[in-house]
N, C-alpha and C positions, 0 to 999 in steps of 0.2 A: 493841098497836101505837099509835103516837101518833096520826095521824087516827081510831084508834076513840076513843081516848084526846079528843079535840077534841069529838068527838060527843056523848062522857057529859056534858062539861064544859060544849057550849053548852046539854044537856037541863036541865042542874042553873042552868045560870043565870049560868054562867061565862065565858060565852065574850067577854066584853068586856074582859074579864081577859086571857085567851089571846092576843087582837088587839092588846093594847098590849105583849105582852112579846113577839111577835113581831116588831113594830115597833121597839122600842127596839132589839133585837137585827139586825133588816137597817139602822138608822139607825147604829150603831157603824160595822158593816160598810159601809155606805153611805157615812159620813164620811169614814174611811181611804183608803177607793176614790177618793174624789173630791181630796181633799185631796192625794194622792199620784200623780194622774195625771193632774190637770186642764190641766198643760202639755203634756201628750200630744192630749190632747182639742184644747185650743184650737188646734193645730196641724192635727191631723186636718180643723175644718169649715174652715178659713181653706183646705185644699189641695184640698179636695174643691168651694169653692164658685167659688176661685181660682186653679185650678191653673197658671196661666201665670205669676202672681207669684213663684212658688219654684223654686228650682232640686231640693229636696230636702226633710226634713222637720228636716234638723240646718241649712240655710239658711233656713228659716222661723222657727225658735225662737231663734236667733241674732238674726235681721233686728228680730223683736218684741222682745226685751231689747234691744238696743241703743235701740230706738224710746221704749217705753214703762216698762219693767223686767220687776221681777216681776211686778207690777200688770198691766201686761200677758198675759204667760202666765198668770195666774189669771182674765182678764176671764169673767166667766157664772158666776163660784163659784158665787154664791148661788142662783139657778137651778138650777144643777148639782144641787148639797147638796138641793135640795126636789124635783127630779128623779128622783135617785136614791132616794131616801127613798120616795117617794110610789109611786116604779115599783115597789121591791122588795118594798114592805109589802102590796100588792095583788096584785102576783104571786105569791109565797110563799102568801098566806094564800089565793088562788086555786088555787094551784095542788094542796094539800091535799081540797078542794071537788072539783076538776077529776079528782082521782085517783078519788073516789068514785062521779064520775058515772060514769068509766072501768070501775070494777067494774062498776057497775051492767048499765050495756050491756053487757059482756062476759058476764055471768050469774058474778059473783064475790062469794062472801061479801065482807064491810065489813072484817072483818080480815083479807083476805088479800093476801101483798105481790105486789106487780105485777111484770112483766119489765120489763125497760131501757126498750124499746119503747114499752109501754102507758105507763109513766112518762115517756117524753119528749111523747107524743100529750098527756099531763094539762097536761105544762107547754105545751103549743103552743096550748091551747085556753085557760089562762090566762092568755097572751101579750095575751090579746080584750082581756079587763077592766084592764089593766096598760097597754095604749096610752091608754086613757081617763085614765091620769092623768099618764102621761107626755108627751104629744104640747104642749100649754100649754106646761109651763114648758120642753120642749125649744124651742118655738120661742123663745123669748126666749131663754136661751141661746145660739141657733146666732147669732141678731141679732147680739147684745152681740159674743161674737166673732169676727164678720164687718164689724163696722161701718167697721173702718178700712180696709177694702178697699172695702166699696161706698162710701167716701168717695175713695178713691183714683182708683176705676175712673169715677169721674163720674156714678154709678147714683143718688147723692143727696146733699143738699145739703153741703157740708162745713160744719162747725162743729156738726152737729146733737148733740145732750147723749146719752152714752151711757150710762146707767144704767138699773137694772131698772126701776123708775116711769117712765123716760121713754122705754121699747121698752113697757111695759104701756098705758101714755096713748095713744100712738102707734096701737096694735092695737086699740083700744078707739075711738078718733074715727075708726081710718080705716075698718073691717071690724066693729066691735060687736064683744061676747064672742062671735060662732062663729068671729070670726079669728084667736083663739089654738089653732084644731083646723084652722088650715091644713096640710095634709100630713098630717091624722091617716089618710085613706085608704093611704098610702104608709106608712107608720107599721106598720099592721097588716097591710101587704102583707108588711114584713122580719120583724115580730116573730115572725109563726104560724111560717114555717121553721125562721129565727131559734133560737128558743126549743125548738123539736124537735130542734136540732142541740146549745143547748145542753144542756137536760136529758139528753139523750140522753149525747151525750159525757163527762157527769160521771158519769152512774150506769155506763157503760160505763164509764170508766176506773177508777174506783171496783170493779168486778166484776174488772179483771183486777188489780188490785193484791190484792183479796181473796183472789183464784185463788190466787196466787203465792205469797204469803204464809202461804195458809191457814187463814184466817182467816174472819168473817163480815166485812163491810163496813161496820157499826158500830165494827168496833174496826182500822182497818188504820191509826189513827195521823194524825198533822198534818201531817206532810211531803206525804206519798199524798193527802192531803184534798186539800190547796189546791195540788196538783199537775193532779187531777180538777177543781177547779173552774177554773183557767188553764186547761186541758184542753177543757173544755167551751165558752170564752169564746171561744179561739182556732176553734174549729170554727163557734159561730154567725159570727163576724166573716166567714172567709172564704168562708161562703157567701153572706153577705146584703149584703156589702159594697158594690157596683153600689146597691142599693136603695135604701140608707142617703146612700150621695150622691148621690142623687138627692132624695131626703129634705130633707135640706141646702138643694141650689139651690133647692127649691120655697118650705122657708121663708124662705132670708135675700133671694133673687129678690123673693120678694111687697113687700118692704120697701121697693123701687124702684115698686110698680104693676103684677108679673109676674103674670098671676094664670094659673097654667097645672098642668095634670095634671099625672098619674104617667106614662103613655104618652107624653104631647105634650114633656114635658122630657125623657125619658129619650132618644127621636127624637132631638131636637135636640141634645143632646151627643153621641150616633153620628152624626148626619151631618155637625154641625160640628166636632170635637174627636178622634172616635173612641174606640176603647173605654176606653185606657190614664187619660184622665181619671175614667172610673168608677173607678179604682184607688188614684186621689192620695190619699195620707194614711195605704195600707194599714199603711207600717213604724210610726210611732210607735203606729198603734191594736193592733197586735199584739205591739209594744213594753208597753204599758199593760195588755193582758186577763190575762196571767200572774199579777203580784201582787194588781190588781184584786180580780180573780174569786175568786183563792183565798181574801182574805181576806173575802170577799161571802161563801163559802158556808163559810168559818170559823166566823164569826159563825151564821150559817144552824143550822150545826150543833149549835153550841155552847147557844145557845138553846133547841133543842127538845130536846137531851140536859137540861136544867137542867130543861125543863118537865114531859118524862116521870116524872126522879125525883120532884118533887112531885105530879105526878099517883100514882104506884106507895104514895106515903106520903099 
């Protein structure tokens, strides 16, 4: 099995080996993701933190290109690319970890493979260690493409510089380094379900493709794969969705001086706005999880099959 397979590897002295081919491999997968759907994204925090300025998310991507260009719809790239990178590399190689702990408490030998279940529990308790790297560079992110709305909405001063060193400068004189883990409590309020629903819905969709097919779920093919991991992407989104914009307001808000909870923002978008603002932005982000995800746990895959066979040899 390949996490027994991780095991022998870190006993022998290999395991930093292991962690960087891991890495490269969610970093392909990570790139593609980002580069291919970051004008979905940039849409997504501008309607989730904005939602009165758009009629829709095809009037949002429109209104930005005309505004700014492409340049615009890519604003937070870089952010994004070290985001993604940094979330996936620490979740994956947590989530291996997380399986074992899983055996453990269950009273399961170390090679033995888990049910759907127990594997999406592994990935929800990896979700912990994975906010820890993602929650920073999200918030710069969400800034970078919300700025020209809180410049619009009079939230802060206009002309202010938008680039990553000057949303870093920024979070650093006003809040010190624990003001890039604003919202990381919300953070890891969406990711634990989050991430239950995603693992969960891959290794499920993945079983009934195996079902059908007849096959083992090692070998049901690329189509099925990155069908299961859009699969999985789409079930975390639509249930953590509310959370994740609320997520949003709490970090591009603090930008203006907001400094307020998960509770106390959540309140105050139901009793000012109602619930359908918890929703702005759901089409393009649903739009996005399909190719995303498939090709995130393409890569995922493709990776640990390369690493097995050198482990076997």
């Amino acid at each position: 099995m390949f996490y027994h397979s991780i095991e022998k590897t870190y006993l022998t002295g290999g395991f930093l080996d292991v962690g960087v081919k891991l890495a490269i491999g969610q970093g392909v997968g990570g790139t593609a993701c980002v580069l291919s759907g970051q004008p979905f994204d940039t849409a997504k925090v501008k309607m989730q933190t904005f939602p009165g300025m758009y009629r829709n998310f095809i009037h949002c991507l429109i209104s930005v290109y005309k505004q700014f260009g492409l340049q615009g719809l890519y604003q937070g790239t870089t952010p994004a690319l070290i985001a993604n990178i940094a979330e996936n590399a620490v979740l994956f190689m947590s989530y291996g970890f997380c399986q074992n702990v899983v055996r453990f408490v269950s009273g399961l030998e170390q090679d033995k493979e888990l049910s759907d279940v127990q594997k999406a529990c592994s990935g929800s308790v990896a979700s912990i260690f994975s906010s820890m790297a993602l929650c920073p560079t999200e918030l710069v992110k969400c800034r970078l493409q919300a700025m020209h709305e809180m410049e619009a909405s009079g939230k802060i001063t206009s002309g202010q510089k938008s680039t990553v060193w000057s949303v870093v400068r920024n979070v650093i004189r006003t809040n010190g380094p624990l003001g890039f883990y604003q919202g990381l409590g919300t953070t890891i309020v969406r990711e634990i379900p989050g991430y239950f629903c995603f693992f969960g819905g891959y290794e499920l969709s993945r079983s009934m493709f195996a079902q059908y097919m007849g096959r083992d779920k090692e070998h049901i093919g690329v189509v099925p794969l990155m069908f299961s991991g859009g699969f999985g992407g789409a079930c975390l989104w639509l249930v953590v969705y509310p959370i994740d914009c609320v997520k949003s307001r709490i970090q591009v808000l603090s930008l203006a001086g907001r400094q307020e909870g998960f509770l106390k923002t959540l309140m105050g978008i139901l009793r000012n706005e109602g619930v359908r603002p918890l929703y702005s932005g759901l089409t393009p982000t649903m739009i996005r999880t399909f190719p995303a995800n498939g090709a995130l746990f393409l890569a995922y895959e493709l990776s640990r099959k390369m690493m097995m066979q050198q482990f076997d040899h």
